[in-house]
C-alpha positions as CSV (number, residue, x, y, z in Angstrom):
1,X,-6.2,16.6,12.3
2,X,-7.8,19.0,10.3
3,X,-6.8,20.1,6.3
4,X,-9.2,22.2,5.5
5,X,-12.6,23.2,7.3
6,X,-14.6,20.9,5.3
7,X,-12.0,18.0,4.8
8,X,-10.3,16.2,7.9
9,X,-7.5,13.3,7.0
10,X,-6.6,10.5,9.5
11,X,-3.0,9.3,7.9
12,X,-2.4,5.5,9.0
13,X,-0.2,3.2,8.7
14,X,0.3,-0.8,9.3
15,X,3.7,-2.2,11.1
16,X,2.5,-6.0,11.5
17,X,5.6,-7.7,13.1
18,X,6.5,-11.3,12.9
19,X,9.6,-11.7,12.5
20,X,8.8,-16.0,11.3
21,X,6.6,-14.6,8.6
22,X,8.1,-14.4,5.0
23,X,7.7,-10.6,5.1
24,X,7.7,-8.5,1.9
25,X,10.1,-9.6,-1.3
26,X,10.8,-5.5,-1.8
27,X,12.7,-5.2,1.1
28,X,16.3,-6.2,1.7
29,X,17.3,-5.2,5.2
30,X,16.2,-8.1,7.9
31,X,15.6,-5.9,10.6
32,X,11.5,-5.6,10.8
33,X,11.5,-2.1,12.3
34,X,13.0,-0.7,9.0
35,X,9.4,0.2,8.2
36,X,9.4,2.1,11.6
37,X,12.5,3.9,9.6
38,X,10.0,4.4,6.6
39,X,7.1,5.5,8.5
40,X,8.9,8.5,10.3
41,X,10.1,9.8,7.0
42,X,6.8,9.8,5.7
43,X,5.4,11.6,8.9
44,X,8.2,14.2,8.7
45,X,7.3,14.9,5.3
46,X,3.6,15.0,6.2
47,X,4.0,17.7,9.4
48,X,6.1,19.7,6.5
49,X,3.3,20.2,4.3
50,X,1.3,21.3,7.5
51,X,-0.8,18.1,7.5
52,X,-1.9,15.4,10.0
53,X,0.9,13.2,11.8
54,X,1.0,9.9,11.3
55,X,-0.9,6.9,12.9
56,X,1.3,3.5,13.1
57,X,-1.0,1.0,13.9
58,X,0.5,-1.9,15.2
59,X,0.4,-5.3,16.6
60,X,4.1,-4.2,18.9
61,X,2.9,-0.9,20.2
62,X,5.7,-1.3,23.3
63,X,8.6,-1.9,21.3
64,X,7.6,0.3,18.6
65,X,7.6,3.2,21.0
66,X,10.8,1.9,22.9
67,X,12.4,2.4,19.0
68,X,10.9,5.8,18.3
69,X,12.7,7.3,21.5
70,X,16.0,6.6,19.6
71,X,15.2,8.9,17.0
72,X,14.3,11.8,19.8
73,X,11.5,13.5,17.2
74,X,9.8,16.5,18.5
75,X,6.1,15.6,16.7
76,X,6.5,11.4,17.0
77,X,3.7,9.7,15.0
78,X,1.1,8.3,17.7
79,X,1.1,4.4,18.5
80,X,-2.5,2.5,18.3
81,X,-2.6,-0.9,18.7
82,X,-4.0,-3.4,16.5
83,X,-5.8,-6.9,17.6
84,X,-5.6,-9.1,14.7
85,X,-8.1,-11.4,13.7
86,X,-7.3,-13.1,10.7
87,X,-4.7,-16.3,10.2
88,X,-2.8,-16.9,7.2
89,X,0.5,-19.4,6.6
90,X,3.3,-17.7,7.8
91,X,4.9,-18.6,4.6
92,X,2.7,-16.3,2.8
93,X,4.5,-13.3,0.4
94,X,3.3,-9.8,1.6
95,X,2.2,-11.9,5.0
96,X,2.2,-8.9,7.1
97,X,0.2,-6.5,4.5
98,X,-2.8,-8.5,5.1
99,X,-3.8,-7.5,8.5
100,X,-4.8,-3.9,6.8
101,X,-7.8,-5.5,6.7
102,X,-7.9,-5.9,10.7
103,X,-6.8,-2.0,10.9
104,X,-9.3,-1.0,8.5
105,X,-12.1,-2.6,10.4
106,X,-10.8,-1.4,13.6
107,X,-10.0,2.5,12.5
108,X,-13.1,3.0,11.3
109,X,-14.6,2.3,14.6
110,X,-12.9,5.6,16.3
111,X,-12.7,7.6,12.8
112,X,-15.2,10.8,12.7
113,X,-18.2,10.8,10.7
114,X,-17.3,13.7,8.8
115,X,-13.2,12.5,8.4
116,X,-11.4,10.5,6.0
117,X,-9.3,7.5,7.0
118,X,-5.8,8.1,4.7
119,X,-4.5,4.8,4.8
120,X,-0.7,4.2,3.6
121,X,2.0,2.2,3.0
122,X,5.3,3.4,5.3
123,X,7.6,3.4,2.4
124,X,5.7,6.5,1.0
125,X,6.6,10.1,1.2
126,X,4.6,13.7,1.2
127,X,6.2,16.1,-1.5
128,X,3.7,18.4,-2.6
129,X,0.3,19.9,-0.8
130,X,-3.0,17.7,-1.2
131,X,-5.6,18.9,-3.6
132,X,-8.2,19.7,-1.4
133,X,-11.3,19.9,-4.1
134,X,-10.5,16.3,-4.6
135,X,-10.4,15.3,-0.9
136,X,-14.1,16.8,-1.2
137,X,-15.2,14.9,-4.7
138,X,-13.7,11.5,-2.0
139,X,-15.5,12.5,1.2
140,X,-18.6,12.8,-0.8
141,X,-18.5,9.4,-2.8
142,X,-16.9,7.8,0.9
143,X,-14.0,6.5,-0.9
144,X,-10.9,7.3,-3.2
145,X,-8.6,4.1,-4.4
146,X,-5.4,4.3,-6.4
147,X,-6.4,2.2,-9.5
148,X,-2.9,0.7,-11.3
149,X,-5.0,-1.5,-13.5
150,X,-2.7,-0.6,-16.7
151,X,0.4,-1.5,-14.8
152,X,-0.8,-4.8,-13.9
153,X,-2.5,-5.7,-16.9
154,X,0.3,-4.7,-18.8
155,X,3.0,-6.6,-16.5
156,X,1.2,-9.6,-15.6
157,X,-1.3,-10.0,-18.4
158,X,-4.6,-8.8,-18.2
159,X,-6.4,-12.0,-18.5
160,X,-4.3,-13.1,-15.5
161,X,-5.2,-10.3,-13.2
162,X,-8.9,-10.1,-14.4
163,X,-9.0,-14.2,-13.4
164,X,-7.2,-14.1,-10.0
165,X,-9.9,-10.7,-9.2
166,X,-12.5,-12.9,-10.7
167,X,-12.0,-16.1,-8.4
168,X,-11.3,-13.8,-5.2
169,X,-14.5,-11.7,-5.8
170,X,-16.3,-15.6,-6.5
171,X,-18.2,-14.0,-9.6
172,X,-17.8,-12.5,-13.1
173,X,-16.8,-8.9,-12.9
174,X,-18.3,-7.0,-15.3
175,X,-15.6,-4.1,-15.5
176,X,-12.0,-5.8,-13.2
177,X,-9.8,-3.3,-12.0
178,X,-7.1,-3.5,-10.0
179,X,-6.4,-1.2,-6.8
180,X,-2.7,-0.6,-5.1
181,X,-3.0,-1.0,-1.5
182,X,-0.6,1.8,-0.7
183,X,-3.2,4.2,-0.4
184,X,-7.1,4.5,0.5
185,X,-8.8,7.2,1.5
186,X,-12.1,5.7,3.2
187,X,-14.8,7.3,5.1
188,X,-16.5,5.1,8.0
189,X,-19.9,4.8,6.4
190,X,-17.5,3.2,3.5
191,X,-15.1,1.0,5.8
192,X,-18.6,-0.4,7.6
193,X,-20.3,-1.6,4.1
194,X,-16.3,-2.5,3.0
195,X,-14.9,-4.7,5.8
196,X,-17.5,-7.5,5.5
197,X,-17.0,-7.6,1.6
198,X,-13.6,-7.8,1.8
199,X,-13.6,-10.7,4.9
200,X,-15.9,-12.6,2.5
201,X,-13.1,-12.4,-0.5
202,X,-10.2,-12.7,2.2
203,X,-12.2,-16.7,2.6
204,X,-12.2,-17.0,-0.8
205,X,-8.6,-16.0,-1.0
206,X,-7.7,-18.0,1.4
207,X,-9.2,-21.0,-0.2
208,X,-7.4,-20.2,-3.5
209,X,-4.2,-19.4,-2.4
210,X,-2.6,-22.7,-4.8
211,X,-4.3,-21.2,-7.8
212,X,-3.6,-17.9,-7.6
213,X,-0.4,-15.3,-9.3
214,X,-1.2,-13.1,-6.9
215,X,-0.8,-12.8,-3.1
216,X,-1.1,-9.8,-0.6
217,X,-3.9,-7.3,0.4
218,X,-4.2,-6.3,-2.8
219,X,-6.2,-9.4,-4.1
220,X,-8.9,-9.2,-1.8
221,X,-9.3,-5.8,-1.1
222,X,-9.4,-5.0,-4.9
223,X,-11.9,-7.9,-5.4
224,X,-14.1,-6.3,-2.3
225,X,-13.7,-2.6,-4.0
226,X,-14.8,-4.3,-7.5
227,X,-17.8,-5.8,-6.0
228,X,-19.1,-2.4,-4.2
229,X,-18.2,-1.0,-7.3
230,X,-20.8,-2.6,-9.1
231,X,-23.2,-2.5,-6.5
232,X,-23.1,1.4,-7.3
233,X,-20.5,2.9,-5.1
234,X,-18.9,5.3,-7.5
235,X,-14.7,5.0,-6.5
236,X,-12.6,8.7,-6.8
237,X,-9.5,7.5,-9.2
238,X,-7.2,9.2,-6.8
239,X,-4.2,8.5,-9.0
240,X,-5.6,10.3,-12.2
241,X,-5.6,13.6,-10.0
242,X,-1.8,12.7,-9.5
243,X,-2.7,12.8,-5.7
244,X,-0.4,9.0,-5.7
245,X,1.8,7.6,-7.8
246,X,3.9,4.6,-7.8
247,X,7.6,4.6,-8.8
248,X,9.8,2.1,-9.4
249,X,13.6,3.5,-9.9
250,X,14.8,2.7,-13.2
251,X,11.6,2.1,-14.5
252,X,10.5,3.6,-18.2
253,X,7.1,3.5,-18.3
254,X,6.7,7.0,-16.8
255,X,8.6,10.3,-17.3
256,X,10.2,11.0,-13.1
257,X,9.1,14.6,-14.4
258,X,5.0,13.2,-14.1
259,X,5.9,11.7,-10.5
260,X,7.3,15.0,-9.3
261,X,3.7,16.8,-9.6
262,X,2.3,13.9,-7.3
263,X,1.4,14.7,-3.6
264,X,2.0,11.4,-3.0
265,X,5.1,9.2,-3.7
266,X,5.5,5.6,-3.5
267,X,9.1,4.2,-3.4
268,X,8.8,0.0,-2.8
269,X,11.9,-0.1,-4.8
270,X,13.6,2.8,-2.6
271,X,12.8,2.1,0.9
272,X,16.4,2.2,2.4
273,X,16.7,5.5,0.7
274,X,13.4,6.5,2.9
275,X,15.1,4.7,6.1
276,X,18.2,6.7,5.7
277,X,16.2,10.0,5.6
278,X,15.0,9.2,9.2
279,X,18.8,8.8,10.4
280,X,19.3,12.5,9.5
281,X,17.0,14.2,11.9
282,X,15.5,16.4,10.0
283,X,13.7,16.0,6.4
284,X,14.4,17.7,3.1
285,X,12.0,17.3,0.4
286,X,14.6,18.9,-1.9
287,X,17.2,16.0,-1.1
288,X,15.3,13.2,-1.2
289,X,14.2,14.1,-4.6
290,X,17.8,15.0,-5.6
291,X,18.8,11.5,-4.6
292,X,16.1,10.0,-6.2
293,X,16.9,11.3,-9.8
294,X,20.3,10.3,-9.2
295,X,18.9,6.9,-8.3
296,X,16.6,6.7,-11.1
297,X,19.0,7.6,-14.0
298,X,21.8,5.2,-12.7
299,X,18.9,2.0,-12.3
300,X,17.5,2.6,-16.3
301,X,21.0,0.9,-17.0
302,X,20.0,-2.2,-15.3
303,X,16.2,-2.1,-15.4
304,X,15.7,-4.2,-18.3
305,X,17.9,-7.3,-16.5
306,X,16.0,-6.7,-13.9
307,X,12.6,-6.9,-15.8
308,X,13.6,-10.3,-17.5
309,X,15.0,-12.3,-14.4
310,X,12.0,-11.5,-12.8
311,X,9.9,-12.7,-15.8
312,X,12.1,-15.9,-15.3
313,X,11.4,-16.6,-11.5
314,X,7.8,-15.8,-12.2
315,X,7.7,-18.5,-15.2
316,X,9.8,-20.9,-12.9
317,X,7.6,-20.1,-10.1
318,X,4.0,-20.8,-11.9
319,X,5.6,-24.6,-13.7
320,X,6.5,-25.7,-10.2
321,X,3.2,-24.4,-8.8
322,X,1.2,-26.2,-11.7
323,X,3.5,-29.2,-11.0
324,X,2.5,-29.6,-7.5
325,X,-1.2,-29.2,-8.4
326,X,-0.8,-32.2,-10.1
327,X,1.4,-34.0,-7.9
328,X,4.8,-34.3,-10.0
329,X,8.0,-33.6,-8.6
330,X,9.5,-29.8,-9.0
């Protein structure tokens, strides 16, 4: 469990399965345990940097561990189970995301005082060594968040974000930013003073779901993190330091050659490229960056269709949601 003699990292990560919840709109395959797929790529590529295996929490511990034996991996990442806590409509997009909250609360119960709760999305991968001096700057504020306020401001509009943050926090932010919930790094004097914020904006959430562009984890623990913000919690940028980054194949808005110098990648548009890595038996960071770039430069052909039919369900979905708030037919 230990990176450094100063710095200890606890990687988790969430596989919430209901397979009558709407699931996640990034991923294709129906099978639910193609994020068990995910996660044992990303805990291949973390015991190849010499780091910490991984941590599935999990509401299915049994069958999750009936499906690892398949795979036959000499360092499996340990099975916790989770006891959720919250309730949500089934219907809801990102539906299983937001029981991070419940593992959040819960993992910070058993996490060291002087350790760091790494908690991560499965369709992630390890490619380069962590910067250790910046594990330190996190483990002295309690807390490092990925803030991707310049993609969502810039995709969504940045009055849009700031208002859905705004209702979800149930006050005026003074400086909104947004956080991507694919990785926190937390300490458990952080998680304690965290968890009740963010069940407090989770209500509020709840309660605004009809009015809001935005659904998933992300809402309320952003609104949370702005809130302790401003109550003088200073927040590590973790992607700044290139420690995360978030990369959508095809997209432009980034030279690949700035991801490759992250420790962290995010893939949500690449997962079954992640699930096939796990199929191989053994993991090549090499590779999966090969196949990646191949990936990337065939998807900036189509990425601007892309962009614009999603631009057109998101316009079609907001005039039928306005609609039913005031009772027309859609």
């Amino acid at each position: 469990m230990t990176t450094d003699s100063q710095v200890h990292i606890v990687p988790n990560a969430l596989i919430y399965i209901d397979e009558q919840s709407a699931g996640s709109p990034n991923c294709r395959r129906r099978s639910p345990f193609c994020y068990l797929e995910q996660a044992i790529t990303l805990n291949r590529s973390l015991l190849a940097l010499g780091l910490p295996r991984l941590t599935i929490v999990t509401n299915v511990p049994d069958e999750i561990e009936r499906q690892l034996m398949k795979f036959g991996q000499d360092t499996p990442p340990w099975i916790v189970p989770v006891s959720p806590s919250i309730t949500l409509p089934r219907s809801t997009r990102f539906y299983s995301a937001h029981f991070k909250l419940d593992l959040l609360e819960q993992a910070g119960r058993r996490l060291p005082k002087d350790a760091l709760l790494m908690l991560l999305d499965t369709d992630m991968v390890a490619l380069r060594p962590l910067d250790m001096d910046l594990l330190r700057r996190c483990q002295a504020t309690g807390v490092g968040a990925f803030d991707i306020s310049d993609q969502e401001f810039s995709a969504y509009g940045d009055a849009r974000v700031m208002a859905d943050l705004e209702t979800v926090a149930g006050r005026r932010l003074a400086n909104p930013r947004w956080f991507g919930g694919e990785l926190l790094l937390a300490s458990a004097g952080f998680i304690e003073e965290l968890v009740p914020c963010a069940r407090e904006c989770f209500h509020r959430y709840i309660g605004s779901m009809a009015e809001l562009n935005h659904h998933g984890d992300e809402v309320f623990m952003s609104a949370a993190l702005n809130l302790l913000c401003e109550r003088g919690h200073q927040i590590v940028d973790v992607g700044a330091h290139r420690l995360v980054g978030r990369h959508w194949s095809g997209n432009t808005h980034r030279d690949l050659r700035w991801f490759r110098g992250c420790s962290l990648l995010h893939l949500p548009g690449c997962k079954e490229l992640l699930e096939r890595q796990a199929r191989r038996g053994t993991f090549s960071a090499a590779q999966l960056w090969y196949q990646l770039a191949v990936t990337h430069t065939l998807n900036r052909f189509i990425w601007p269709l892309r962009q614009g039919m999603r631009a057109r369900r998101r316009w079609h979905y907001a005039r039928d949601r306005k609609a039913r708030a005031e009772g027309q037919p859609t």
